[in-house]
N, C-alpha and C positions, 0 to 999 in steps of 0.2 A: 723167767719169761712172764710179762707182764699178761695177766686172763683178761680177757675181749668181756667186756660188760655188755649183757643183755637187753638187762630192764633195770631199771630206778627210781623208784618209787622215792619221790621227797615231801615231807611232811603232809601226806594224805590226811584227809578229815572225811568222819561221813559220819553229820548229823541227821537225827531225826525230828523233827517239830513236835512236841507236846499239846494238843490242842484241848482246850477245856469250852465249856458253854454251848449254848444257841449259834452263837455266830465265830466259832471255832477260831478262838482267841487262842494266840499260841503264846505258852506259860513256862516254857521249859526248852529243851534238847536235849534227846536221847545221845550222847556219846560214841556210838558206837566204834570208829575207829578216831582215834584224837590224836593225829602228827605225827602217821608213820613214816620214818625213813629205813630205808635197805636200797643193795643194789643184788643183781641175783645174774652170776658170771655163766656165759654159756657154758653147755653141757652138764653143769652142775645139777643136783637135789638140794633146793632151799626148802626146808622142814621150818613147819610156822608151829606150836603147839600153846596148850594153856586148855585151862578148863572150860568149862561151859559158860556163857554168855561174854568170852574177854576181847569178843571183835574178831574172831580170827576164819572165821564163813562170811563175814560181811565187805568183812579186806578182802579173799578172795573173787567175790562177785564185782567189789569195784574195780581189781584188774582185769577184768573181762568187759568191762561195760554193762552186767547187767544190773550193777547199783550206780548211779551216777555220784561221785565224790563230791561232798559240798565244799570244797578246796582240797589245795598241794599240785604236784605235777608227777606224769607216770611218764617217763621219757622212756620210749622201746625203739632197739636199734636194729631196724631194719636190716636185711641181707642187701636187699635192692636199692631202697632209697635214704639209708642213715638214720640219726636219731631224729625223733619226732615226739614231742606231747602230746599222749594220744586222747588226750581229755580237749586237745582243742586243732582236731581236725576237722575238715571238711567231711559232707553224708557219704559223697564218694571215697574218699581216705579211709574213713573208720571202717565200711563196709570191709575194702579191701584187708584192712587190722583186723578184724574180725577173724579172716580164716588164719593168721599165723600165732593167734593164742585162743587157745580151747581149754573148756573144763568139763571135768569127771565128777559125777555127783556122788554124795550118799550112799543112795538109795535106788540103785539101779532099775526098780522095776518102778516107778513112779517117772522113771528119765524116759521112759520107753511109751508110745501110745498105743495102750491094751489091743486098740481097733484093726491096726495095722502091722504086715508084717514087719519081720528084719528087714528086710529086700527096700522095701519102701522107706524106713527111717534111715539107712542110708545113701539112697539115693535121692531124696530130698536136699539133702547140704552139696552132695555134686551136682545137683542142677540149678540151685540156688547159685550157684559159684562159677557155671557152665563148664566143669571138666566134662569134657569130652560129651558124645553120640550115646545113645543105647546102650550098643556092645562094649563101648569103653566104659562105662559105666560099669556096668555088670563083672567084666574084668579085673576092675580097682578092689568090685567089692569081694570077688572070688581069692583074689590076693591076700587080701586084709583075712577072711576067716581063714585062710590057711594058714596065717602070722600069727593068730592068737588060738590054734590047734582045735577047730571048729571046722565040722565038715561042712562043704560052700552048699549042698543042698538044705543045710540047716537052715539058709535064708528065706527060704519062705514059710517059715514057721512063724506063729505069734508068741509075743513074751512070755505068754503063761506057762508053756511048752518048755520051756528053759527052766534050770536050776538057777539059784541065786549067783553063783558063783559065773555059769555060763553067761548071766546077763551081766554082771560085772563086765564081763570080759567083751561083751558085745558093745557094751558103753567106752571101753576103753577105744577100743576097734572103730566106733564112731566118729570119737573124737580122732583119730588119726585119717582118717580116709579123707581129709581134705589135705592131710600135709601141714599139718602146724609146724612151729617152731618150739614153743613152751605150751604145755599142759597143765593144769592147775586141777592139782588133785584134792579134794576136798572131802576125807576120811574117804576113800574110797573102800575098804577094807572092813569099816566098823561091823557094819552088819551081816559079818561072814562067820562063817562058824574058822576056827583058829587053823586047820588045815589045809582049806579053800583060801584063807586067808594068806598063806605062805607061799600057794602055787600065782594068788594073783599079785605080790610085790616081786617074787623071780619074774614073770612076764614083766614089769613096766622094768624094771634094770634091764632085761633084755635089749626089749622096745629101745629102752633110751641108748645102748650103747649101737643099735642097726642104723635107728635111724635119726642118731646125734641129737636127740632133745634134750630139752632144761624142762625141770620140772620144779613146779612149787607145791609140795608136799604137806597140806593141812592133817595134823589128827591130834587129839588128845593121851593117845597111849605111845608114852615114849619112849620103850623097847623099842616098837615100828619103826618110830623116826630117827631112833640111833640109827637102825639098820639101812635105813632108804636116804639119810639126808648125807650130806657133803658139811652142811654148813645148818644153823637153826638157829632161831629167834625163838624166844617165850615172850606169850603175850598177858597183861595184865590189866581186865578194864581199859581194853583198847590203847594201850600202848606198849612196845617194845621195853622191856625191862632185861635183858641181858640176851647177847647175840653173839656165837663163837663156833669154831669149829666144832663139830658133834662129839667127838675123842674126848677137843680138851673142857668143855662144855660138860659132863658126864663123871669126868676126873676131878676136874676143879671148878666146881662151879660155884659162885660169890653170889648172887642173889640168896635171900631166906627164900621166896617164893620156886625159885629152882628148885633149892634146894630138899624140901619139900615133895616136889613134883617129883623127883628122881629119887627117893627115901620113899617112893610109894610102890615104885615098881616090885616084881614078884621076883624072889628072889631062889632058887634051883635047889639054894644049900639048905638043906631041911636039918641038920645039926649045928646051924648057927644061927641065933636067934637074930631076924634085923631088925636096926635103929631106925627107927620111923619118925619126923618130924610132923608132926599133925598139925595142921593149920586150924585156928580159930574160929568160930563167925561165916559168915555166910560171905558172898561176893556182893560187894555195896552199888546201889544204884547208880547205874552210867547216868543218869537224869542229875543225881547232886553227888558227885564223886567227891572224896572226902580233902582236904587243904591238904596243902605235901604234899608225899610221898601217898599215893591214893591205896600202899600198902600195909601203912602204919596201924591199921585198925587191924589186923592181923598179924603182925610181927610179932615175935617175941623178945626182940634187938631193939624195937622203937626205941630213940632218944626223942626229945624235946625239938632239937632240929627236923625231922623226919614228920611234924605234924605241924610244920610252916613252911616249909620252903621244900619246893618242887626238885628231886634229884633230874640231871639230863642224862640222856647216854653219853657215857664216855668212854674210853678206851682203859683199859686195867693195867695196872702200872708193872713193866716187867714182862708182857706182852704182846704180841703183834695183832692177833687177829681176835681178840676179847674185849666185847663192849659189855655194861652193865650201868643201870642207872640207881645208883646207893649211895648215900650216905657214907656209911660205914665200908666203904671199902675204898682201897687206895686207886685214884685216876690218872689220866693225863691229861691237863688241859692242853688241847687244840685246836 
């Protein structure tokens, strides 16, 4: 049975302008994401990972709206009204897009205003959206903290009053209380101590199987995203460099830069010593990313091909659902 596509992200870009002088002469462009494509099937976990500065917070924000992409198309397929680009809707459309994709921050207590209680940060987004009176208000949000094991009197407490983990949980809870459809998780986890950390991915599995979400699953530690993803991309200076099931992705995985990432993970077996692939060098400026393969400066595979000519994602030869953009590894043109 052929999976219902959700969202489809094609050849996304989201530059930054470099501006230098007096009269803010732009010199360059920051890179940030450079022609992503994916598509992410309902119900699913699409896990984005990669290290630090490789575009993968910044592709989150542009499928929400709150970075505007400097090109590509984000086609989301509506429950009510079908597919639509949602980078070129009308103020009344996107508003209404707005409440069927939400995102989960970081940094939970920075997502929350020190000033105000719980009670008030989420009744804000249901009167902004006008679900329901007062009492239905209050109802929705009685609901929701009993969904994420939070006593409903907890609501008139302020964030301080909360542990890390219960504001997590309050953010999660946030972004649900309008009814999304997709969630965009963005390390939510990282700054949790490793315990707190496991009770709050058991709650979003929960979440997503009650009440049937797709989630796009950001983080750099990819234990987590084995565990929470269906499907995963790795990103590289802001492009997609290999995209597969999470299993076979983990078992077989053909990038150097993969493979790398997954030779770093911690390993349980203290009498067998692991093989670690260490990577070179630092990660090179998205402002002048390097000709080729913008991984070659890092490889320890580089050929002479690999520092001219740009690899694409392709499909891995002998596979169905394995992309990879290399050189060195067998593809299928299609």
């Amino acid at each position: 049975m052929e999976k219902e596509i959700k969202l489809e992200i094609k050849e996304l870009k989201k530059y930054y302008p470099v501006l230098k002088g007096a009269f803010k002469k732009v010199v360059g462009q920051v890179k940030a994401v450079d022609g992503v494509s994916f598509s992410v099937n309902k119900g699913e976990t699409f896990g984005i990972v990669g290290e630090s500065g490789c575009g993968k917070t910044t592709l989150g924000k542009c499928l929400v709206n709150l970075q505007n992409p400097s090109s590509g198309e984000l086609l989301y397929n509506d429950t009510e009204t079908g597919v639509k680009n949602a980078l070129n809707l009308s103020k009344k459309e996107s508003f209404k897009m707005r409440k069927k994709i939400q995102i989960v921050f970081q940094d939970p207590y920075s997502s929350l205003n020190p000033l105000k209680t719980v009670y008030s940060a989420f009744e804000e987004p249901l009167k902004i959206h006008k679900m329901g009176d007062k009492s239905k208000r209050k109802k929705i949000i009685t609901e929701i903290f009993e969904l994420i094991n939070l006593k409903p009197e907890f609501m008139h407490r302020y964030p301080h009053e909360f542990s890390g983990g219960q504001r997590q949980r309050i953010c999660i809870a946030r972004a649900l209380c309008i009814e999304p459809e997709i969630i965009i998780c963005d390390e939510p986890v990282s700054s949790l101590d490793v315990s707190v950390q496991a009770q709050i991915l058991n709650l979003l599995k929960d979440l997503q199987e009650q009440k049937e979400l797709t989630y796009i699953f950001i983080a750099h530690d990819l234990s987590i995203v084995e565990y929470m993803s269906d499907r995963i991309a790795v990103m590289y200076l802001g492009k997609i460099v290999e995209l597969a099931d999470a299993k076979l992705l983990y078992k077989t995985c053909k990038h150097p830069y993969t493979e790398a990432l997954v030779s770093a993970i911690p390993t349980p077996d203290f009498d067998k010593e692991p093989i670690r692939n260490v990577m070179k060098g630092d990660l090179p400026s998205p402002i002048n990313p390097p000709n080729g393969c913008s991984f070659h400066t890092r490889c320890p595979l580089a050929e002479e091909r690999c520092k001219i000519e740009e690899p694409n994602l392709k499909r891995v030869k002998g596979s169905e659902n394995h992309y990879v953009a290399c050189h060195l590894v067998s593809t299928v043109e299609e």
